[in-house]
C-alpha positions in Angstrom: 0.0 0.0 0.0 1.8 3.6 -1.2 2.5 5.8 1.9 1.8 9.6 2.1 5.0 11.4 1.8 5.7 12.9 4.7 6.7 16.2 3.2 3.6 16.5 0.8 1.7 19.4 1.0 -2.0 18.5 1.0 -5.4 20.3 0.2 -9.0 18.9 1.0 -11.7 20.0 -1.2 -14.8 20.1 0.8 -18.3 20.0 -0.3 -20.4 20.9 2.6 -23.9 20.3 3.9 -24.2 16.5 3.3 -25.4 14.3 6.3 -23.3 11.4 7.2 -24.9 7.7 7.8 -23.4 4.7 8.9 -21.0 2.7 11.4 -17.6 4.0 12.1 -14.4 2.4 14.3 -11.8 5.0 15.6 -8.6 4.6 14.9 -5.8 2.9 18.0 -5.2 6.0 20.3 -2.5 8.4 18.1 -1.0 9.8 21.7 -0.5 5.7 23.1 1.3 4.9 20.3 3.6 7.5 20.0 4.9 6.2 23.7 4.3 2.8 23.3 6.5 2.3 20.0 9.5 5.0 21.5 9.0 2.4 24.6 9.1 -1.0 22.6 13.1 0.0 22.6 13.5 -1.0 26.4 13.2 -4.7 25.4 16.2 -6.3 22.9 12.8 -8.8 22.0 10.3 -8.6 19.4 7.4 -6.6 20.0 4.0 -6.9 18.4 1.5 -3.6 18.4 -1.9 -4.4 17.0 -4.5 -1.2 16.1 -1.5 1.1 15.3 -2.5 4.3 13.8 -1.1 4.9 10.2 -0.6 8.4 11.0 2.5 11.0 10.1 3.3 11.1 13.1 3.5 7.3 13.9 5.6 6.9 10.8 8.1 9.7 11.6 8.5 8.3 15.0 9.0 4.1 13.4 11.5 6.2 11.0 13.3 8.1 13.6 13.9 4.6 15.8 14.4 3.1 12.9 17.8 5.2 12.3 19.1 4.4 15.6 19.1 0.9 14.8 15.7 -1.0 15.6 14.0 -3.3 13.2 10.8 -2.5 11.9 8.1 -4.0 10.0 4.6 -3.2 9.4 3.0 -6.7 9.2 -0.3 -5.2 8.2 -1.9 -1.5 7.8 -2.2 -1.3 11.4 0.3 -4.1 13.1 3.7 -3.0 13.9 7.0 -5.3 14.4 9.8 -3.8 16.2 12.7 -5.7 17.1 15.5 -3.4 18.9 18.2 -6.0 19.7 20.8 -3.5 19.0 20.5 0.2 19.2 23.0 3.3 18.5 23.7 5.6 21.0 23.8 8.3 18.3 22.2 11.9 18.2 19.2 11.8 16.9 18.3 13.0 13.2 16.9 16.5 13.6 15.3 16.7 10.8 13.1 14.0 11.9 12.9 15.3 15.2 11.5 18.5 13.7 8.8 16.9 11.9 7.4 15.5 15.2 6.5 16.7 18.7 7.1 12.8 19.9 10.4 12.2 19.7 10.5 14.0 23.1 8.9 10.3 24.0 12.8 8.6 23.1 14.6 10.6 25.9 13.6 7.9 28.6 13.5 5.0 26.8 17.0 5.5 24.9 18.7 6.7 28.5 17.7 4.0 30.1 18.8 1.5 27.1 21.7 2.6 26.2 22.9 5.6 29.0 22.9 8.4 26.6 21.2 10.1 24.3 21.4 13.5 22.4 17.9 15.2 21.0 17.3 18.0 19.0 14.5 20.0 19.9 11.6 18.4 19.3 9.0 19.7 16.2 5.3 19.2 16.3 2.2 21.9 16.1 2.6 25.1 16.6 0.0 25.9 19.2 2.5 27.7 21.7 5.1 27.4 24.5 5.0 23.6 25.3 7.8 23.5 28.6 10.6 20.4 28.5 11.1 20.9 32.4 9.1 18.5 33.5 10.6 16.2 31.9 14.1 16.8 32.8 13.2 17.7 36.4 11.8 14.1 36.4 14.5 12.7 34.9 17.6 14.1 36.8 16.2 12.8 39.8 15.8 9.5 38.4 19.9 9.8 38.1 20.3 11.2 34.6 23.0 14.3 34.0 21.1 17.0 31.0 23.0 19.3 29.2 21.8 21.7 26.9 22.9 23.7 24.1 21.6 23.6 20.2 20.0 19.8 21.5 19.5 18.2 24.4 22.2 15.6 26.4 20.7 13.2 28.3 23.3 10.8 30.1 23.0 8.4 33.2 25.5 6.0 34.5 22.9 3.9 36.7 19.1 5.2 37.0 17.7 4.6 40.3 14.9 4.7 42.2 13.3 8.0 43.5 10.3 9.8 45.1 9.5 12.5 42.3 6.7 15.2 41.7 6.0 16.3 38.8 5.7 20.5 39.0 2.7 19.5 36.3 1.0 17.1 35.1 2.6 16.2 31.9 1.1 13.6 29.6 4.7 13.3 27.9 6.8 13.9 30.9 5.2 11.6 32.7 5.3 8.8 29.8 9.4 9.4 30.0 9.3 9.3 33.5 7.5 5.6 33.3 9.5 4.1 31.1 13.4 5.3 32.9 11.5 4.1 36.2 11.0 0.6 35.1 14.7 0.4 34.4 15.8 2.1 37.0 16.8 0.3 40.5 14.2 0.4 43.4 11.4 1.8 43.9 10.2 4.8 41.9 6.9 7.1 43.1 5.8 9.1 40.3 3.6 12.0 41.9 0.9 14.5 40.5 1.5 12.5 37.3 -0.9 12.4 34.3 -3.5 9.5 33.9 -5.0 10.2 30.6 -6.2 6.7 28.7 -2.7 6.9 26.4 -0.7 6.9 29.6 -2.8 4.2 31.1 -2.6 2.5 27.9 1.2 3.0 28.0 1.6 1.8 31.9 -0.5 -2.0 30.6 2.0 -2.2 27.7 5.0 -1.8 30.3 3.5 -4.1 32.5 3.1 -6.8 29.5 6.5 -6.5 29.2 7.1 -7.7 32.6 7.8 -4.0 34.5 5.7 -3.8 37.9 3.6 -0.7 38.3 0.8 0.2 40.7 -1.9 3.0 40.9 -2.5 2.4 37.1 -5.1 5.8 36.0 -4.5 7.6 39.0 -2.0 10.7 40.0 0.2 8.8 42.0 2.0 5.5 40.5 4.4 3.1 42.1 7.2 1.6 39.4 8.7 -1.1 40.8 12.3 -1.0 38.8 14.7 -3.4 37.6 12.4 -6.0 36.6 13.7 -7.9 33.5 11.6 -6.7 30.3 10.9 -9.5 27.6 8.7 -8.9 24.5 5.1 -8.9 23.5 2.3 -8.4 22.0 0.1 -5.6 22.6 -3.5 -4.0 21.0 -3.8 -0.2 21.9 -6.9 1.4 23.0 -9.5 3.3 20.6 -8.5 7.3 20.0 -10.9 9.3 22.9 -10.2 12.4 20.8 -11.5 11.0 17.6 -14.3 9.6 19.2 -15.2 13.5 20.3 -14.2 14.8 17.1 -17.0 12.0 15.3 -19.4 12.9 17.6 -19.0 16.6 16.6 -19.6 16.0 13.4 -22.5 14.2 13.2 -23.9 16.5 15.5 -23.1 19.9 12.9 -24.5 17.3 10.3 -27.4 16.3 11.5 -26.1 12.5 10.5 -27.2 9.1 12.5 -23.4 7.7 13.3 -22.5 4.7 14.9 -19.4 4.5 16.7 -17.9 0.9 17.4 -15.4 0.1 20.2 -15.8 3.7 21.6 -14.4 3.0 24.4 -17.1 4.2 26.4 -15.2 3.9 30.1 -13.0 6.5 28.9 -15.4 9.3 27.6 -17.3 10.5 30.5 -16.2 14.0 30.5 -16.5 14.4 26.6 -20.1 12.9 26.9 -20.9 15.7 30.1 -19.6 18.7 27.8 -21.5 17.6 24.7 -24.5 17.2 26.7 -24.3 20.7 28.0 -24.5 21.7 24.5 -27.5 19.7 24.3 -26.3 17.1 22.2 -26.8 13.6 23.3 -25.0 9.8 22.8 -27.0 6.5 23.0 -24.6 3.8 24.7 -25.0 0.1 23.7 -22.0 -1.7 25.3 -19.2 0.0 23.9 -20.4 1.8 21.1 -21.8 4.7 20.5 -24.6 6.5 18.9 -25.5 10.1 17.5 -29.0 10.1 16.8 -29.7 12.8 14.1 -31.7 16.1 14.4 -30.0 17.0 17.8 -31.7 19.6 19.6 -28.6 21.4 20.1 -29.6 23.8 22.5 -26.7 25.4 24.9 -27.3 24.1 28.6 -27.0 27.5 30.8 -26.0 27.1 34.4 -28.4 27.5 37.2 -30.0 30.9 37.5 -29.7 31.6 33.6 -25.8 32.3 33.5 -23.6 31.5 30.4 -22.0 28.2 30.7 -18.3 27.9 30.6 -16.8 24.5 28.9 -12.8 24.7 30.0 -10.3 22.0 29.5 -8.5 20.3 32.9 -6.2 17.3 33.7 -7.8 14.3 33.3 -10.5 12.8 34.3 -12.1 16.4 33.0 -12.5 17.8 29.4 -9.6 16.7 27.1 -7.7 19.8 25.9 -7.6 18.3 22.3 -10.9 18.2 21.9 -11.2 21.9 22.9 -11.3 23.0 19.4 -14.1 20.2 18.1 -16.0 21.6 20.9 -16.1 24.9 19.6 -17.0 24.7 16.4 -19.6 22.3 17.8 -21.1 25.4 19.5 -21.1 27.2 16.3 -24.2 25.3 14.9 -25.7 25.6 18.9 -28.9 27.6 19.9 -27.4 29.5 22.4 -24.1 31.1 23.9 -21.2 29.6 26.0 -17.4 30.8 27.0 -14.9 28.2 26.0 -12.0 28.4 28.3 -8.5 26.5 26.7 -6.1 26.9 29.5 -3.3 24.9 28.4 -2.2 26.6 25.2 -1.4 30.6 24.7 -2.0 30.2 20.9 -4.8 26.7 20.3 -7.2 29.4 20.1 -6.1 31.6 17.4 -7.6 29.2 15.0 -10.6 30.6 15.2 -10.4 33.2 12.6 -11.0 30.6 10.1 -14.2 29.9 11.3 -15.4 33.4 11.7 -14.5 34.1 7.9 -16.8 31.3 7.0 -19.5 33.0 9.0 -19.3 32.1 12.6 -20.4 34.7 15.6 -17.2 34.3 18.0 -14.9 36.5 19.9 -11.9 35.5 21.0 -11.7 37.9 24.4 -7.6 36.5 24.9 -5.3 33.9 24.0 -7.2 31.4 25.8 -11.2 32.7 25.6 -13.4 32.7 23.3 -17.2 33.6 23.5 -19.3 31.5 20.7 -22.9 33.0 19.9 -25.0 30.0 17.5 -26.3 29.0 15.6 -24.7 30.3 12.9 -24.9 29.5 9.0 -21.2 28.8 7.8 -20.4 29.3 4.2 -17.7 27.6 2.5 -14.1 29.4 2.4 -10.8 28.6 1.8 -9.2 28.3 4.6 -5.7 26.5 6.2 -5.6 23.6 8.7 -3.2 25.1 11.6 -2.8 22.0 13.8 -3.6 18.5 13.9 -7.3 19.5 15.9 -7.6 22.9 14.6 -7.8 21.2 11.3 -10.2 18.5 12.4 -11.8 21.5 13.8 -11.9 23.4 9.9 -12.9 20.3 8.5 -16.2 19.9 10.6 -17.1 23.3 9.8 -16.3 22.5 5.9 -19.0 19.5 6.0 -21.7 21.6 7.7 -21.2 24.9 5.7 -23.1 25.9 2.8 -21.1 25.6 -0.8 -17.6 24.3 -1.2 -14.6 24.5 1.3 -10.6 24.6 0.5 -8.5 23.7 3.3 -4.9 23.6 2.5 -1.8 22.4 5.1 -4.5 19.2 5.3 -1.6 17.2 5.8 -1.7 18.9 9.6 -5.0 16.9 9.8 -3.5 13.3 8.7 -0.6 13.7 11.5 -3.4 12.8 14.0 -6.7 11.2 11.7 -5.7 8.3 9.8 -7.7 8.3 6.0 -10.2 11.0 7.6 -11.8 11.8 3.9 -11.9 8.1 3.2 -13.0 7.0 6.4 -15.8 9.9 6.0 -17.1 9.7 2.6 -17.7 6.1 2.9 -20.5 7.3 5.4 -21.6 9.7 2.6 -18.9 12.6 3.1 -17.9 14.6 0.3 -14.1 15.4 0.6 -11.5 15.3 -2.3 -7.9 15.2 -1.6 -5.3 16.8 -4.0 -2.0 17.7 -4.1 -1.5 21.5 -3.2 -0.5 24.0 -5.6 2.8 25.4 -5.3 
């Protein structure tokens, strides 16, 4: 099967206000396999991932392990065979590390492999300031000496054992910090540390591996280093943020979507925002219906005030799905604050959707006040981000007339065959080379 050149430039030609109808499955969780294949390289045995997103971003980070010596082998379009029996302690190639935000994910698994490592800065969207210091604070106490200059130089002679808070909850801090802790010796307690579903998802594929870890999906975890690692063979968990992002969609639509293998335990908070702006799921085991004609009526808080839907740590509102919520709230009856806090720039996307005829104001970097329903109109318009563009692309398929989005290719980092995936269920989505 060809792959998408990583370095094409991509445009979507979108013809909008077409209802969607049908069964969908999301693709594996984009943000556990990022961690989960860097991680694979703590093992010298083979290691089998099942439901692997065929994503940019996957494929940059298989290339970038790839040229520090690990075997790789996609066995199917979504099962992934690595093998590192031997790996390079070599600096990393920073083109590829430009390309991706992930490669951050190598620093703990390479250190505790091989006792060094160099990294370039890492790439990724460009949605603001996103800190490293977590994941060096962590780090060094786990035994590692960082030095910085044009990259990063990450060395350890022994990891061991320590009693570490995180100064924030970091998703990708905290994924580092897991997989030098299994290695390391003793006893490691890894406080205030994230507990999304991909780190979860991350923790189950360490402990396959044979690594001992306790207070799995909670803040505080217990890594019971120096257990021998062998290899495995591991399925990762349906995409949260896709399943948001579909639910979205069909609700701008007005489309009946079924959503297979939802993975329903892990989408109470989406579920609780999307209610309050009144659109609501049917659950049958672990899928996941959008019944068409939502009423799609804002919720307001007691006593008549505007609502506020803001993103938190989990369990609360993802942040990634910030930005499908607020174009959700475009096609709303009503008025509601959407609060991003995590991100100084996520929210400047949203001129897009005001030139296509949306009533929002962006009050600051991270506040925006969305007045609906409105009637989009097709535009052409540029995908930011990996969700901003998801974001663009909703707003595409409800707006009247025809849509351009160019930088698509931001979209496919993060949504693997979206326009194929979508006009199956009746979408109407054209993907074409950009013009240069």
């Amino acid at each position: 099967m060809a792959q998408a050149n990583p370095r094409e430039s991509v445009q979507y030609i979108v013809e909008g206000g077409h209802r969607l109808k049908g069964t969908i499955a999301p693709s594996g969780n984009k943000n556990a396999a990022l961690p989960i294949v860097a991680a694979a390289l703590l093992t010298d045995q083979r290691v089998e991932l099942h439901n692997v997103p065929r994503i940019r971003d996957v494929e940059a980070l298989v290339e970038l392990i790839a040229s520090v010596g690990a075997e790789t082998r996609w066995i199917d379009r979504n099962t992934l065979e690595i093998h590192a029996h031997t790996l390079r302690p070599a600096e990393l190639d920073p083109d590829l590390c430009a390309r991706i935000r992930a490669s951050i994910l190598l620093a703990g698994p390479m250190l505790a492999r091989c006792g060094t490592v160099v990294l370039p800065p890492p790439g990724g969207d460009i949605i603001g300031r996103r800190r490293v210091d977590t994941h060096f604070l962590a780090l060094k106490q786990l035994g590692a000496e960082i030095v910085t200059d044009s990259a990063y130089h990450f060395r350890a002679e022994k990891l061991r054992g320590a009693d570490v808070f995180l100064d924030e909850p970091s998703v990708t801090a905290t994924e580092n910090a897991l997989c030098a802790a299994v290695c390391a010796e003793g006893v490691t307690v890894l406080r205030n540390c994230a507990s999304e579903p991909h780190v979860q998802d991350l923790a189950h594929f360490l402990m396959a591996m044979g690594a001992r870890i306790d207070g799995v999906g909670t803040n505080c975890m217990t890594i019971h280093g120096g257990q021998p690692l062998t290899g495995c063979t591991h399925r990762i968990g349906p995409d949260h943020i896709e399943v948001g992002s579909l639910i979205g969609l069909a609700a701008v639509t007005g489309s009946d979507l079924t959503i297979t293998g939802a993975g329903i335990e892990h989408l109470r908070s989406t579920l609780m925002n999307f209610e309050r702006l009144g659109i609501r799921c049917e659950v049958s085991g672990d899928d996941l219906r959008i019944p068409p004609d939502q009423e799609m009526r804002v919720q307001a808080d007691f006593g008549g005030h505007i609502p506020v839907i803001s993103d938190q740590p989990w369990p609360a509102f993802p942040a990634d799905t910030m930005s499908i919520a607020l174009v959700t709230a475009t096609q709303c009856d009503g008025v509601v604050m959407m609060f991003e806090k995590m991100f100084e720039s996520r929210m400047f996307f949203v001129d897009k959707l005001i030139a296509m005829g949306a009533r929002i104001v962006l009050c600051d970097p991270h506040r925006a006040i969305v007045a609906g329903p409105s009637n989009l109109r097709g535009a052409r318009v540029e995908s930011p981000d990996i969700r901003a563009g998801m974001a663009v692309l909703i707003a595409a398929m409800c707006a009247k007339g025809t849509s351009v989005i160019n930088n698509a290719q931001q979209i496919e980092r993060g949504y693997e065959r979206i326009d194929e995936r979508l006009n199956a269920l009746g979408g109407r989505i054209t993907r074409v080379p950009a013009r240069q």
